[in-house]
C-alpha positions in Angstrom: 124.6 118.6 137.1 122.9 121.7 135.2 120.6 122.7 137.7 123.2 125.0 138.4 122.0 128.0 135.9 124.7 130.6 137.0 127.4 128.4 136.4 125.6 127.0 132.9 125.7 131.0 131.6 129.1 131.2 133.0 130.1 128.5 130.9 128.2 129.6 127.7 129.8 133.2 128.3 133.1 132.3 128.0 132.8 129.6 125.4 131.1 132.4 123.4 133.7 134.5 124.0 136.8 132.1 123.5 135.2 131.2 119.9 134.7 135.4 119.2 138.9 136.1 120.2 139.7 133.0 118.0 137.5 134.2 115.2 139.0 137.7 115.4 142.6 136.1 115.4 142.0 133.6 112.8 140.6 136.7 110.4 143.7 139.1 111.4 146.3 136.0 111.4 144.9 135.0 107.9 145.4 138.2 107.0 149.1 139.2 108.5 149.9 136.1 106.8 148.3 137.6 103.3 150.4 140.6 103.4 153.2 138.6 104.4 153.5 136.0 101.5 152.6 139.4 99.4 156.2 141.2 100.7 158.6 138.3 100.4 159.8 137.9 96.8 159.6 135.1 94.3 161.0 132.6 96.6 158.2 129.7 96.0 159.6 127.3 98.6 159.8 130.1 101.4 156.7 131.3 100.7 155.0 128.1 101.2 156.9 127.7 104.4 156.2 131.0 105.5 152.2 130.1 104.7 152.0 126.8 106.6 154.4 127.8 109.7 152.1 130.7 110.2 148.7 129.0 110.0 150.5 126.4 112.6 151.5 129.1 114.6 147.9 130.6 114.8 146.2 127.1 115.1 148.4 127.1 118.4 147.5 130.2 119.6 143.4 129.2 119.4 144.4 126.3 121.2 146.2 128.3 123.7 143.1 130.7 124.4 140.8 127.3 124.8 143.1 125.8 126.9 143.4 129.0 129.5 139.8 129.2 129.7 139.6 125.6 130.7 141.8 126.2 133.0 140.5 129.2 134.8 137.1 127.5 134.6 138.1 124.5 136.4 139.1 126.4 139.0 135.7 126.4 140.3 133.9 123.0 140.8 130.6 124.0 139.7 131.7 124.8 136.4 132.7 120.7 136.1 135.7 118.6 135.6 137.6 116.8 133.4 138.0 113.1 134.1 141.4 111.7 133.2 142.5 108.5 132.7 146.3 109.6 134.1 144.8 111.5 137.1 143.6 110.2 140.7 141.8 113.1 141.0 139.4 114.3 138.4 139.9 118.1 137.9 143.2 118.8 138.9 144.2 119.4 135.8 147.3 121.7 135.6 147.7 124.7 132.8 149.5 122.3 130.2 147.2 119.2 130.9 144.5 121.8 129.9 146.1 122.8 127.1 146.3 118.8 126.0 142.6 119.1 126.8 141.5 121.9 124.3 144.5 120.5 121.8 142.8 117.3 121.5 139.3 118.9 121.6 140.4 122.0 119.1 141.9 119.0 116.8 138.4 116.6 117.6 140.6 114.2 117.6 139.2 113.1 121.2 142.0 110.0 122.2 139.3 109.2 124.9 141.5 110.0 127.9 140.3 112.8 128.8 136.4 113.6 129.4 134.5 116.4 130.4 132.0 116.3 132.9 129.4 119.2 133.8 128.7 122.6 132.0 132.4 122.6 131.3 130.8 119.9 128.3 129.6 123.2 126.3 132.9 124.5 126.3 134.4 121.0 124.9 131.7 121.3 122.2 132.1 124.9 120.9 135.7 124.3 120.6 135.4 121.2 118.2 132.8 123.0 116.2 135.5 126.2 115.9 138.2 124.4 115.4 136.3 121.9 112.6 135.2 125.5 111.2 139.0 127.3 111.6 140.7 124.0 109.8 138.5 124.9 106.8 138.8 128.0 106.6 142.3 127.7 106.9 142.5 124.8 104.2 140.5 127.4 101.7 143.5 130.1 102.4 146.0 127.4 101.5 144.5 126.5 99.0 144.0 130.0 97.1 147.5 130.9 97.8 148.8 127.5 96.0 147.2 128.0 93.5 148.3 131.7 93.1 151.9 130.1 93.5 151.2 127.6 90.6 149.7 130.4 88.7 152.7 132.7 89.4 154.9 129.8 87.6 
């Protein structure tokens, strides 16, 4: 199963690189959210919604770039599979079963039905790790901008 060093480093590569684009879009999405709760008025409910549709919104779009990745990596056998409780054949995994894949893995939630098998087990693991790290930093930002609201009042 990792004998196969090529398809190990291809692995590694993109995990690393999936968990440097979410990094970078977690820091600018933090950020356009900053200046956004900064330009709307004194509208205390709004902002709040603005806050924590936004930080959904980017949570989404991390999940998105795991779940692509996984996809285009299991493409390729070598890179491993995902065994699936709903699926006769392990792999096959479409672009939105993928997506379920890094959701549940981004989340580490894990239900269980889904497994990966194979270098593609790296990937699975960086992704809870970033999305354990994301969630906190995300809960920090919420938290500082409450408490600026419940300052402001």
């Amino acid at each position: 199963m990792y004998e196969n060093w090529p398809a190990n480093l291809m692995v590694v590569a993109s995990a690393v690189t999936a968990v440097a684009l979410c990094v970078l879009l977690h820091y600018e999405g933090l950020l356009l959210t900053s200046r956004g709760l900064q330009r709307i008025g004194g509208q205390q409910r709004v902002k709040v919604l603005y806050c924590i549709f936004s930080l959904l919104i980017l949570h989404l779009i991390e999940i998105w770039v795991f779940g692509v990745t996984i996809w285009l990596l299991l493409r390729w056998p070598e890179f491993g599979h995902i065994v699936s409780s709903g699926s006769v054949q392990p792999g096959a995994l479409g672009l939105l079963d993928s997506v379920y894949v890094s959701t549940v893995t981004y989340t580490t939630v894990g239900f269980g039905d889904v497994v990966p098998v194979g270098p593609i087990r790296f990937m699975a693991g960086m992704e809870s790790l970033t999305g354990f790290v994301m969630f906190g930093w995300t809960a920090s930002f919420i938290y500082l901008e409450m408490e600026r609201f419940w300052r402001g009042r």
